[in-house]
N, C-alpha and C positions, 0 to 999 in steps of 0.2 A: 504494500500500500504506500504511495506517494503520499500521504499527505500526512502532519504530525496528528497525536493525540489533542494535542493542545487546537488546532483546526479544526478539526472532528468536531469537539468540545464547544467553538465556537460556531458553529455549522448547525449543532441542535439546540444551545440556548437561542439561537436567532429565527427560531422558529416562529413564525406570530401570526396569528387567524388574519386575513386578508377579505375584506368587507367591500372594497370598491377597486372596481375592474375596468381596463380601458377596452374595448370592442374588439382587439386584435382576436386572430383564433390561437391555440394551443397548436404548435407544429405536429404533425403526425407521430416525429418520430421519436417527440419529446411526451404524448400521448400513448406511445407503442413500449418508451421504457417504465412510466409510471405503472400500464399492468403490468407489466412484467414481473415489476419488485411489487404488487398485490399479489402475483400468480403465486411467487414465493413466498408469500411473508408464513410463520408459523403459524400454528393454528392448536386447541387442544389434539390430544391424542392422533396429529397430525391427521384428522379428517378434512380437511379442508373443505369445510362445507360452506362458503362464503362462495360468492357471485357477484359478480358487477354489472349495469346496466350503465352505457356512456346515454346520455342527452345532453343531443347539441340544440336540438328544435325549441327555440326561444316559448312558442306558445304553452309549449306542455314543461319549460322549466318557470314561465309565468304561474304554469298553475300548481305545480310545485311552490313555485315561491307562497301563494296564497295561503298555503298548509301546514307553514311551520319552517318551507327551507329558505328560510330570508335573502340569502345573496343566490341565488339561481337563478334571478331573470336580469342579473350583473354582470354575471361568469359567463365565459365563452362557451362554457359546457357544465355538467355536474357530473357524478360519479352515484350513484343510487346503489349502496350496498345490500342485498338479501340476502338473509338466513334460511337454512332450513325451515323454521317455524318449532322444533321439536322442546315442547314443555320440559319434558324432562332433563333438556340439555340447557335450558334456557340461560346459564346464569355461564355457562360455555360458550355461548351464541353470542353473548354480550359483551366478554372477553374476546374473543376472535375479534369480533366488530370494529372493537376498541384499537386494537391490537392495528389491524387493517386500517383504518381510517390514518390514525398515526403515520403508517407507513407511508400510502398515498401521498399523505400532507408533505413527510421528508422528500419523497422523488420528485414530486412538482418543484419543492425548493432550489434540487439540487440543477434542474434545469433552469430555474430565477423564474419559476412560475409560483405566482398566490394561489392561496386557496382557503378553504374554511370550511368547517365541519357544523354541521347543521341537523335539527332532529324534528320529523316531522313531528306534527301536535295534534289532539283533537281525533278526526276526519281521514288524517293525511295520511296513513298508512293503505288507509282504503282508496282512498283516493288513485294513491300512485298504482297501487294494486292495477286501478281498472285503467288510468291513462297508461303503464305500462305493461299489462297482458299479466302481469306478475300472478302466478299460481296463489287462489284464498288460503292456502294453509302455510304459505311461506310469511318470512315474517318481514317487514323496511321499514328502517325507522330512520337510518344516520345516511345523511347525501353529503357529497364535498362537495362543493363548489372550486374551480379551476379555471385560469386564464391568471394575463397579463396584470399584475398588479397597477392600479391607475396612481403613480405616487405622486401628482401634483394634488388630488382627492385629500391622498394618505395627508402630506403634510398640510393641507390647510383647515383640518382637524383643529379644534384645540387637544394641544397637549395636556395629557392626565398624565400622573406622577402613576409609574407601577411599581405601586408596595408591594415588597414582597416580605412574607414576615422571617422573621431570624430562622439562620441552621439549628438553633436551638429549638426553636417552635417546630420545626417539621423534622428532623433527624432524631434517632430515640435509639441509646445505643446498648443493648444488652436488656432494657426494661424500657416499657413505657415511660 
């Protein structure tokens, strides 16, 4: 590996959800390696039960957006992750999920593509179900959002301070 630890390290603290998006599209072949590392990413008991759905069609991520996945009718496309649906794995299905969206997030980065993770609400499971053919027993809940970060947007934001609280509050070392 070319690059140090200390890179790396600064590669995934600069991770950060991405809300406003310029129009450009996502290159194919910067789209062809983000599944690639979802094809990969781990999963429990290595079943890899997770699937991807890409939308690029503005209308049906409008009506995504309506449901819960706020920046998808910003994004030059979304990322619509589905589960099996399986109860009894559910809290596997959720970890996977997790697991996988994360990953996504990193390989758009590493292209200098934004993105944001997003969880339908309400309706919106159902929803995306019937706009995209998605089998009733499967389960969608987390969509990304991906494309060209818009940073004149980004910075004309007011800046908020990001607290983070002490290695003391979150690291716990032999005991709570």
């Amino acid at each position: 590996m070319t690059s140090s630890p200390n890179d790396l390290i600064k590669f995934l603290r600069r991770l950060r959800t991405v809300r406003d998006f310029t129009s450009d599209p996502v290159p194919e072949a910067a789209l062809a390696d983000i599944l690639e590392v979802g094809r990969w990413t781990g999963s429990a008991s290595n079943r890899q039960p997770t699937e991807i759905i890409v939308v690029r069609d503005l209308e049906v991520r409008q009506k995504l957006n309506a449901v819960g996945a706020s920046t998808a009718a910003r994004a030059a496309l979304v990322l619509v992750i589905v589960t099996p649906g399986d109860a009894a794995r559910f809290e596997l299905e959720v970890f996977d999920e997790g697991l996988l969206a994360e990953r996504l997030q990193l390989a758009a980065a590493a292209h200098g593509l934004g993105s944001g993770i997003t969880t339908l609400k309400g309706d919106g499971p159902d929803v995306a179900k019937a706009l995209l053919g998605i089998p009733l027993e499967k389960r969608v809940r987390c969509v990304i959002s991906v494309g060209v970060a818009d940073q004149a947007a980004i910075k004309a934001k007011p800046k908020r301070p990001e607290p983070r609280k002490p290695m003391s509050d979150f690291a716990h070392f032999e005991k709570y």
